[in-house]
Structure formats: structure tokens, C-alpha cells
MARFITOR-795101 format. One line per 4 residues: their letters; for each residue x, y, z of C-alpha. Coordinates in steps of 0.001 Angstrom, whole numbers, plus 500000, padded with zeros to 6 digits. Each point is the difference from the previous one (the first is absolute). Layout:
REM MARFITOR-795101
a	X:Y:Z  ...
***
This chain:
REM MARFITOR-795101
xxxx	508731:476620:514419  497260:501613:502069  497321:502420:498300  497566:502489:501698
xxxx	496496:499455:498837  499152:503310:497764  500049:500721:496372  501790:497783:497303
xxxx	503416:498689:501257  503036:501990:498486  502041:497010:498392  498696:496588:498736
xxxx	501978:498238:502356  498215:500960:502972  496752:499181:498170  501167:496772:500095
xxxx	500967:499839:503691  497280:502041:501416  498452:498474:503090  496556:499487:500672
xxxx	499233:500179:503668  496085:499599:500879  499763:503131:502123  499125:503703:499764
xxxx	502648:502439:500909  498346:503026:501515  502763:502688:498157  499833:498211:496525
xxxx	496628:500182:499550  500098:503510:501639  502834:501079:497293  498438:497837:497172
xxxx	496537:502040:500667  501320:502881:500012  502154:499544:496509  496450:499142:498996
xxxx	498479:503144:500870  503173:501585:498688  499910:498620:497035  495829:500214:499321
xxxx	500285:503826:500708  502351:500016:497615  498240:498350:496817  497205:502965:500327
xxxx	503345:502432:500261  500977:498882:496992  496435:499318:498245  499170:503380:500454
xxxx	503522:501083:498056  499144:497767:497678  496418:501641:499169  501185:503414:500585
xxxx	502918:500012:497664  497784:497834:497110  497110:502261:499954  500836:503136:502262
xxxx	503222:500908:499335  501629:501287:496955  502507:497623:498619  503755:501192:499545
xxxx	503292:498008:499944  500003:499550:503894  495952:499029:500786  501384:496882:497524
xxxx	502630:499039:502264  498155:500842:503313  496647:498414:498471  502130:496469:499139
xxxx	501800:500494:503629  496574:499787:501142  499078:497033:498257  503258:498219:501184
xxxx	499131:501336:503927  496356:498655:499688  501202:496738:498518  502759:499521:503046
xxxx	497154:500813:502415  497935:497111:498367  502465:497319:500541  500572:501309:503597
xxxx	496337:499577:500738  500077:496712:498374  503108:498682:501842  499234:501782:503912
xxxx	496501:498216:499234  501974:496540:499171  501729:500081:502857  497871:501289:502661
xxxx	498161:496789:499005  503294:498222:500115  500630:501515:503317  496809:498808:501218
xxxx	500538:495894:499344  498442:499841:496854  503262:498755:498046  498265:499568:496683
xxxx	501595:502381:498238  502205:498509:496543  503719:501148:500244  500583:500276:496638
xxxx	496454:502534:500173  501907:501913:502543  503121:500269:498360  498063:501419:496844
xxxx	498598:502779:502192  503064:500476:501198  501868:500346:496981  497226:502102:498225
xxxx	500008:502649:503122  503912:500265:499034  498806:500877:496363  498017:502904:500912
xxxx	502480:500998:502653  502787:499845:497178  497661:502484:497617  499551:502147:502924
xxxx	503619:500619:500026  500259:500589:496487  497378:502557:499348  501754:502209:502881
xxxx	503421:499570:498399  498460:500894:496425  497950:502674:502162  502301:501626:501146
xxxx	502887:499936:497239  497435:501716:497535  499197:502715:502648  503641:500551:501069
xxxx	501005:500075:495908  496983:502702:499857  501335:502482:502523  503502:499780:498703
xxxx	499338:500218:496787  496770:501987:499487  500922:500928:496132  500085:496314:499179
xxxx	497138:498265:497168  498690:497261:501515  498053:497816:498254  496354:499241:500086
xxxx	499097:497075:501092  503284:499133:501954  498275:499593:503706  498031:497040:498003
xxxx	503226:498482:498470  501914:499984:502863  496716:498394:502446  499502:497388:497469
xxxx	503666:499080:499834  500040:499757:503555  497086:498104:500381  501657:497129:497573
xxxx	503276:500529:501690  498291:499041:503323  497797:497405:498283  503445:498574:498691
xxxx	501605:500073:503231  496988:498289:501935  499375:497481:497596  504183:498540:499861
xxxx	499321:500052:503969  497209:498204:499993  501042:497246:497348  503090:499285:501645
xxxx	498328:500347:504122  496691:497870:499111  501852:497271:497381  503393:499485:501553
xxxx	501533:499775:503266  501033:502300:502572  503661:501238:498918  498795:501357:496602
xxxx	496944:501616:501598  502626:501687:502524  502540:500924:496660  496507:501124:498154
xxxx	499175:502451:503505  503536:500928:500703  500466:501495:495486  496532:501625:500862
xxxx	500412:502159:502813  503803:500847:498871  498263:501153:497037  497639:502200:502378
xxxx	502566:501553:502241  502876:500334:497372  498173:500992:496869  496670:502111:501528
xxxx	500289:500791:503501  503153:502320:499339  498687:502486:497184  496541:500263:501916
xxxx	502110:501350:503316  502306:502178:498073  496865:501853:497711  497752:500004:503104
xxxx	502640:501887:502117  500761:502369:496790  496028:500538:499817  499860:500823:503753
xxxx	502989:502269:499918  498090:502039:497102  496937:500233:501883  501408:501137:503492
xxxx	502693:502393:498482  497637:502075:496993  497285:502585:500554  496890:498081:500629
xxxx	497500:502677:499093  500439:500260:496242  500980:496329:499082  498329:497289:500686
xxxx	501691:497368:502595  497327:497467:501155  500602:497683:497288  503715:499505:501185
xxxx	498891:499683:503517  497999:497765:499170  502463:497894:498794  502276:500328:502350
xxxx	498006:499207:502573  498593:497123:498033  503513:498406:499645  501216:500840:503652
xxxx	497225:497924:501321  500862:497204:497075  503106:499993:501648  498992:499703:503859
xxxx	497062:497400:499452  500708:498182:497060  503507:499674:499548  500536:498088:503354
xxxx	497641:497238:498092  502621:500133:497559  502920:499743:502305  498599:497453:502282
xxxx	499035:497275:496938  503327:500720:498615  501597:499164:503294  497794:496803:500647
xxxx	502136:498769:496615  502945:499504:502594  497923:498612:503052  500384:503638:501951
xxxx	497032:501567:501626  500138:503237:501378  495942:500308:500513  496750:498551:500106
xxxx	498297:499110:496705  496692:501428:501454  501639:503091:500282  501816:500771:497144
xxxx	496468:499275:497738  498069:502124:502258  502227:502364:499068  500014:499430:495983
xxxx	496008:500479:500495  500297:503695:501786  502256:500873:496908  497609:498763:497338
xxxx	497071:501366:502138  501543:503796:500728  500534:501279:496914  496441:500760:499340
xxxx	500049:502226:503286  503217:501667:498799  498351:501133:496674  496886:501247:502392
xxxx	502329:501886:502648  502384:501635:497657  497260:501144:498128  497885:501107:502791
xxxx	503131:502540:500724  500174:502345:497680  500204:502973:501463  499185:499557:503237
xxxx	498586:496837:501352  496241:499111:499586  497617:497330:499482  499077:499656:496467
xxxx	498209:497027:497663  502084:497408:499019  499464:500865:496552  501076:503622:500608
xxxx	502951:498955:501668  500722:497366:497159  499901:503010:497207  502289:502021:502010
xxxx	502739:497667:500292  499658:498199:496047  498296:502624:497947  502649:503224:501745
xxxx	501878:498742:497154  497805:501660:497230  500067:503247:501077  503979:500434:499119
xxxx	502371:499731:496925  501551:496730:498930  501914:497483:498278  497789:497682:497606
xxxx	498510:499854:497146  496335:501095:501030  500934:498535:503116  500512:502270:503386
xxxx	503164:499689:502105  500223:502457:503174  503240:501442:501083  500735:500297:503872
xxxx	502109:503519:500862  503001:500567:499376  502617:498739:502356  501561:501811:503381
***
């Protein structure tokens, strides 16, 4: 099976039967640069969350989920970097490169990918359970429970790939893939679309001047472009399980990097709007998207929850 030149190949299989021509291709290295730029923009994106909401920001349930997305975005990013770097030297007839280091990357990119998903399902659950039920006692350090069970959960899921797509032959690695991304579309994907729509509905249908809303949009808008960049990842490795290929691998990772790199921009924009549209510091923009949830009654013990208004 033929493989464009770009980031880690989707399936093990093709790792295996990747080609290694001694030429450049002109569009490759023009896509592979550019997920490179992509993908470097988008570890300072995500640095600067990561300092913001540390030392900047004032912590409440969601800054722990957005803070840990960030972690999981800047970690993707890093493997990206590392793999378009791999095989732009690849690309240019330097075939030194181990496969079983490649299939690491590879399989370690899908780790953060995996978390990436999880932290906007759990995101946007716990928002969606806030609006609809705004009397409710939530407990206090639930946003850290719930991140660190996810982070084993995708720890567990990564490490039964890996044992059974570096130790054993192909069909178990494809059984290992196939359980994985059912788990993603079956299990995650669906109550992230269904809470994200409910937040967006709240937003768009209550009185925006005495509630706040850019949390939700946030969210929303964070998860939309989850689904239109990142998901086709998804959907592409899953299909490469069954020897179908509806894309280009360069593509389909170029987009996965614009979704881990935008979300940083989306926290500045949102914020940035309050009112009416305007140039602010990132920081101020930050506080008026994470710390809008202070100023308004809640469900926690000592903990803040904001409500969104009240339906149409």
C-alpha cells in the first residue's frame, strides 16, 4: 500500500509498507512545512494558555479542564513537530529513520489526540449539567477527578495499543486500533455533540446582557472545530483498518494540527468580544472568558458554576 510522505502513518501496516523513493516532491515538502509552521505557532498558542491559566488566571472547575486540554494540545503539537521533521528528512533520501521509532511517535500523537477528545466530552457534559441544573452541589474538586481519570483512561488505552502494535503482528494491532476508535466515536464523540449543541442553543436563544455566555461559546466553538479538523484523523485511521482511503495522510494531520493549534485563538477572539469587538491583551481577554464565571451564583461547594439564560 502506497503512503504520502507527511506526519506518522495512520495504521501500522502501512508503516511497514511505506516506500522510500530518493526524491523530493515539491507539494510534500510544501504541505509538510507548512504543518510545521502550523504546528510551531501552535505550541506558543498553547504555552501561553498554559502560563496564563497557572499564574494569571483564577482557577475554577473549567480553567482545570481547559488548562489539561492545553497540556494534551501542546503535547499533540510536539509529536507533530517531531514526526513532519522525521519525514521531511525521510522525504529528502535520508532513510535512517527506525520504524519501530516512528511507530512510537505515531502511537504517542494518538495518545494526546485521544485526551484531547476526552477533556471536551468531560468539558462539555459538566457545563451542559451546569446550565440545566443550576441548583445542583457539585463537588469540589470534581474537574481534578474526572482529568485524572481521563488521563489513566487514555494512558490505559495507549499503552494495550502499543503492547499489542509494537510486540505482535499486524491483525491484533488492527483489532487493538479498530476497539480504540469504536470506543472514541461510540462512547465520547456522541455526548460531546449532543451537550455542545444544548450549550449553543442556550447561548443564542437567552438575553446576553445580564448572563454571561462566552464560556459556552467557547465551547461550542471549541468542539465544532474538534469536529471539522480532528475528527477526520479519526475517521480516516479507522478506515485505513479496512484498506479504504478516502484522503491524503498529509492532509488529514495538517488538519489535526490547526485543531490543536486554534483553540488558543478562540479563547483570545471570544474574549476580545465582549461587547463590541476590540483589541485587548491576551490576558484580558483570557479573564473574560474563564474568570466571567465568578461574578455569578453557583452550584459547588466554594466552587463557582455560571448559568447561561434561560431558554427561548
Amino acid at each position: 500500500m502506497e503512503v504520502n510522505h507527511m506526519a506518522p502513518a495512520p495504521t501500522i501496516a502501512m508503516l511497514e509498507t511505506e516506500e522510500d523513493p530518493c526524491r523530493v516532491e515539491v507539494t510534500d515538502m510544501a504541505i509538510d512545512g507548512a504543518t510545521l509552521l502550523i504546528c510551531l505557532c501552535g505550541l506558543l498558542g498553547n504555552a501561553a494558555v498554559l502560563w496564563l491559566l497557572s499564574f494569571h488566571i483564577k482557577r475554577n472547575p473549567i480553567t482545570v479542564y481547559i488548562l489539561n486540554l492545553a497540556v494534551a494540545d501542546f503535547t499533540f503539537l510536539l509529536f507533530m513537530v517531531i514526526s513532519s521533521i522525521l519525514y521531511m528528512i525521510d522525504n529528502i533520501c535520508s532513510a535512517a529513520v527506525s520504524l519501530t521509532y516512528l511507530r512510537s511517535v505515531f502511537l504517542l500523537s494518538l495518545f494526546s489526540y485521544n485526551m484531547g477528545l476526552y477533556l471536551l466530552t468531560a468539558i462539555s457534559i459538566e457545563r451542559c449539567v451546569s446550565i440545566l441544573y443550576p441548583s445542583c452541589h457539585r463537588p469540589q474538586h470534581l474537574s481534578v477527578v474526572v482529568c485524572a481519570l481521563l488521563w489513566a483512561l487514555s494512558i490505559a488505552v495507549i499503552a494495550a495499543v502499543t503492547s499489542l502494535c509494537l510486540l505482535h503482528e499486524h491483525e491484533p494491532c488492527q483489532k487493538a486500533l479498530i476497539s480504540m476508535y469504536a470506543l472514541n466515536f461510540l462512547i465520547f464523540a456522541p455526548p460531546m455533540v449532543i451537550s455542545s449543541t444544548i450549550l449553543f442553543i442556550k447561548a443564542h436563544c437567552g438575553s446576553q446582557q445580564h448572563q454571561p455566555w462566552m464560556l459556552s461559546i467557547v465551547i461550542f466553538l471549541t468542539v465544532l472545530f474538534f469536529l471539522l479538523f480532528a475528527l477526520p484523523l479519526s475517521i480516516w485511521s479507522f478506515l485505513q483498518q479496512f484498506s479504504y482511503i478516502f484522503a491524503s495522510s498529509q492532509v488529514v494531520f495538517l488538519l489535526a494540527c490547526i485543531n490543536s493549534s486554534i483553540n488558543p485563538l478562540i479563547y483570545f477572539l471570544v474574549g476580545s468580544c465582549r461587547r463590541h469587538c476590540s483589541l485587548v491583551s491576551l490576558q484580558v481577554a483570557f479573564r473574560r472568558v474563564f474568570e466571567e464565571l465568578e461574578d455569578k451564583t453557583t452550584c459547588s461547594n466554594d466552587t463557582t458554576m455560571d448559568t447561561l439564560p434561560p431558554a427561548c
